[in-house]
N, C-alpha and C positions, 0 to 999 in steps of 0.2 A: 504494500500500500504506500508508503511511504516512496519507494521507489518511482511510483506512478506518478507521485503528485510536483515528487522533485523536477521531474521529467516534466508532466505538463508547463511550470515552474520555467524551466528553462526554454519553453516553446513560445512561451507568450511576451519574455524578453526579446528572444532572438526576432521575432514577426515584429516587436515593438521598433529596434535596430532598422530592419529594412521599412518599413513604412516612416519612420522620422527621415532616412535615407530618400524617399520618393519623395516628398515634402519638399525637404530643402532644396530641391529642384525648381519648384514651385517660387518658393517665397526669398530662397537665401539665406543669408547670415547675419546676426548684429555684428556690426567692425567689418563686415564682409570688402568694403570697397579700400580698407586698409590693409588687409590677413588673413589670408586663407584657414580654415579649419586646422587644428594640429593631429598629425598622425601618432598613433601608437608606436613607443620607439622601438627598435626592433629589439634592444634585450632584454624590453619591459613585453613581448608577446604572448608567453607560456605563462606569463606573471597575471596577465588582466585576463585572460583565458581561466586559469584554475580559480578566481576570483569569480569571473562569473558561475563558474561549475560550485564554488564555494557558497554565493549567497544561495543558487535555487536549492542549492542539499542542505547546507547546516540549517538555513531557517527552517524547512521544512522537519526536519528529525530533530529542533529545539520544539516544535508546534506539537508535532507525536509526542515526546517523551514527557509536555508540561499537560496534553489538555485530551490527547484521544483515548476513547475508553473503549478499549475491544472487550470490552465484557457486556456493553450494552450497544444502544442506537446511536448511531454520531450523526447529529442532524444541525441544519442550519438555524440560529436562532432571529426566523422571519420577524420577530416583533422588536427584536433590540437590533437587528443587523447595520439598520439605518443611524442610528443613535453611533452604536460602534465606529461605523464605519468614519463619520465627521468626527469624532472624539479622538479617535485612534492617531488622525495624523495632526488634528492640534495638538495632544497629548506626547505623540514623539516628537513631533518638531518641541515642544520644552525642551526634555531631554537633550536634542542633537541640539538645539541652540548655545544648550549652557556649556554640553562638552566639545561643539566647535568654538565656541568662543576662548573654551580656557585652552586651547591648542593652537591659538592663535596668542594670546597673549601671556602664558608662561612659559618662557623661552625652554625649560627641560622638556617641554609636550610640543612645542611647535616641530623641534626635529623628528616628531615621528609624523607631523604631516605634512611640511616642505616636498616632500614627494608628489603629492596632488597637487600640489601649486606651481608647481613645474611647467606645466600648460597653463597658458593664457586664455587660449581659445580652442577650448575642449571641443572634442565629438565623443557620442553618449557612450563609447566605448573606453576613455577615458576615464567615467564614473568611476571603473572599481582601479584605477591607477593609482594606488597606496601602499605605505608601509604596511607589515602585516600588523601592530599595536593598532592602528588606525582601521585595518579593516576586522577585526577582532570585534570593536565595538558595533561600527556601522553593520555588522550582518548578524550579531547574536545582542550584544552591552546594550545599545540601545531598541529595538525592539521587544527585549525579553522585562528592560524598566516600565515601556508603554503598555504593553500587556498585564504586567504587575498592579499596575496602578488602574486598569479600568479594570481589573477583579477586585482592588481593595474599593474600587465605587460600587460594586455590587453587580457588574455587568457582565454575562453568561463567559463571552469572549473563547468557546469553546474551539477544538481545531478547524471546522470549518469556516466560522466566523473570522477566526484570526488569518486563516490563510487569503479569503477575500481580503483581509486588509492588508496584505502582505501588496496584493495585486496593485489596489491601491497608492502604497507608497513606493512602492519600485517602479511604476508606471511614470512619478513625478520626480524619480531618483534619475532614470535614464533621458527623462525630455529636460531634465533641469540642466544637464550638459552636453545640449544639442545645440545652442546657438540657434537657433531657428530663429529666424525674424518675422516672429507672429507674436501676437500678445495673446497670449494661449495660458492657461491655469492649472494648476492641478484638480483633476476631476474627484468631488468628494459633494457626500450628502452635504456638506457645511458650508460649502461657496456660498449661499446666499447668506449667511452671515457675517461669513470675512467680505463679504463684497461691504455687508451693510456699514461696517467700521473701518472698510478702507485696507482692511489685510490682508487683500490677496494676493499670493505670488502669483509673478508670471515669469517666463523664461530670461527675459534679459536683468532680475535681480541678479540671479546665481552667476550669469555670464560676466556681470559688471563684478562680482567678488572673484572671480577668477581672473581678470582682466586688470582691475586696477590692486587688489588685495594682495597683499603680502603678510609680513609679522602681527601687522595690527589693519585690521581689515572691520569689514560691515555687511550687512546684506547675510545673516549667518542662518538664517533659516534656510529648509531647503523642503517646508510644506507650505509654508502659511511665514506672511511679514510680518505675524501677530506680536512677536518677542521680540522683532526687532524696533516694532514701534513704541511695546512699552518701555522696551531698554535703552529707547533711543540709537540705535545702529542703523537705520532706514540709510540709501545713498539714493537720491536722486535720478529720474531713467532719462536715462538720455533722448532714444527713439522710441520708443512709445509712450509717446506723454501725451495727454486728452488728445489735444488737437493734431497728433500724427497719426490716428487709428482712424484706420475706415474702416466701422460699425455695420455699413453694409454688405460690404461682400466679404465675406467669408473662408476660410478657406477648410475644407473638409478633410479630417484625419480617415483615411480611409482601412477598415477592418482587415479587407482581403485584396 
């Protein structure tokens, strides 16, 4: 079972990969008319490879060994799914806020993630481009705290629930370093709430912390702008500001 789901896991990344790929055909890149896209370096290849084979496996047999019960029915919990699902990634993005931020400004934590900041102008297969301390957290440390914390609120959060939210925040982990030049969000039951306060990420936040961030940086959220607006970290967008988005036409992520 677990085999199956790692695998699906890794199916739904990879089609994520080639469809941001068809896109940016489409629409292009923030910074594009200065900097091409950065490639995966060639002795960092076997490294972002077992990292992707690393998040769809280990989250998945962290998900099994904390919440599936082969002794009974493992079912989706339709009534909290929706609750979950908006909670889960403002409730991680806490987490990843506090512990990207303190990896950016305690110089003994920053060198375990100077390795991802190596790129300026990431392609979504740079996502998993890290030291292993750094990818340690990002695929087990911090989702295994988010999960924590919506069962200490009472909520079901059992392996099927959790693994949709997996889908979730890895869906907004891979477009968040795609550079794509669309003002495009992370898709969650709770966008219309971060819309309502003004916190919603879009792609060119992440891009602008990659791009101009180093030691001491901003933009450190990578669901929601929620913590970096109370913390004050917000950086200003450059190309998608009100008046450079046309509202009307659209551009369509396509399934297949």
């Amino acid at each position: 079972m677990c085999v199956l789901y790692a695998l699906a896991f890794k199916l739904i990344v990879i089609h994520e990969f080639n469809m941001l790929r068809r896109v940016s055909y489409q629409v292009g890149f923030f910074d594009g008319d200065k900097h091409a896209r950065d490639e995966v370096p060639d002795h960092a290849a076997w490294t972002v490879l077992n990292s992707l084979i690393g998040t769809s496996t280990l989250r998945v047999i962290m998900s099994v060994l904390l919440t599936y019960n082969g002794n009974g029915p493992s079912t989706i919990s339709w009534k909290w799914l929706p609750l979950e699902i908006g909670l889960y990634g403002i409730i991680l993005d806490f987490w990843f806020y506090w512990y990207h931020r303190l990896m950016h400004d305690v110089p003994s934590l920053w060198q375990h993630h100077r390795t991802h900041h190596l790129t300026k102008h990431p392609n979504p297969l740079l996502t998993l481009y890290a030291d292993h301390e750094q990818e340690f957290m990002d695929i087990l440390g911090i989702p295994f705290l988010s999960w924590a914390s919506l069962r200490l609120m009472g909520l079901p959060m059992g392996f099927f629930d959790w693994w949709i939210c997996h889908q979730y925040v890895v869906f907004a982990e891979v477009a968040g370093h795609s550079g794509l030049r669309v003002h495009a969000i992370p898709p969650s039951t709770a966008d219309w709430l971060l819309k309502l306060v003004g916190a919603e990420l879009i792609i060119e936040d992440h891009d602008l912390h990659h791009r101009y961030g180093w030691k001491h940086s901003f933009n450190y959220g990578k669901q929601t702008r929620l913590w970096d607006k109370i913390f004050g970290t917000c950086r200003t967008r450059i190309e998608t500001t009100v008046e450079n988005v046309d509202y009307k036409n659209t551009v369509p992520f396509p399934l297949f």
